[in-house]
C-alpha positions, 0 to 999 in steps of 0.5 A, a space after each residue: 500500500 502505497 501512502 503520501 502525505 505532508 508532515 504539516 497535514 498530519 494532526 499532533 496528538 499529546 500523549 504525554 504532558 509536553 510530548 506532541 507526536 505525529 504518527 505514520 502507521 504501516 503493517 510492520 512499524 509506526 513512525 512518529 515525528 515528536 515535538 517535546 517541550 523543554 523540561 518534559 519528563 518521560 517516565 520510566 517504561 517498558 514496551 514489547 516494540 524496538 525502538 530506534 530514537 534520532 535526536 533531530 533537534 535539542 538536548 534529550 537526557 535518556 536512560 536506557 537501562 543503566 546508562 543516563 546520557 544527554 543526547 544532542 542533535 545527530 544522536 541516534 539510539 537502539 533501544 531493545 524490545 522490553 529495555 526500561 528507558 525514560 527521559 527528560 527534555 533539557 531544552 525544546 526538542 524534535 526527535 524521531 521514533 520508529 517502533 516495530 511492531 507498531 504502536 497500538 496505543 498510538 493509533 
């Protein structure tokens, strides 16, 4: 199934306080383009998805597992299926997610 469209026509959703997310659902992986307002916290959680993260824009504190790292601008991260993670926006960020299998809960 061929799909197109403008990343300004797809409506943001706020799934966590400060978190506005657009998303792209596929059969295999959801795709979400994330606008975090500085000082955001992303609690500590888990889920059965593999997630890639791109820090498009920003400073972006993550913990992943064991290791707390600030990511900046270019940083990309692999984070497991079922690895706990959180985070915190330091400053006002863009980041891209790509989960597989899709997110359920973001439809």
């Amino acid at each position: 199934m061929m799909f197109e469209t403008e990343l300004s026509k797809i409506e943001a959703k706020e799934i966590i306080k400060g978190f506005k997310g657009k998303f792209i659902h596929t059969d295999s992986m959801t795709v979400s383009f994330w606008e975090v307002e500085a000082g955001s916290e992303l609690p500590l959680h888990n889920h059965i998805n593999e997630q890639v993260s791109h820090i498009m824009e920003g400073e972006f504190e993550m913990t992943i597992g064991n290791k707390t790292k600030v990511y900046t601008s270019g940083s990309i991260m692999v984070i497991p299926s079922n690895e706990e993670h959180s985070g915190k926006a330091i400053t006002d960020c863009k980041i891209l997610d790509i989960f597989n299998p899709p997110r359920e809960d973001y439809k």
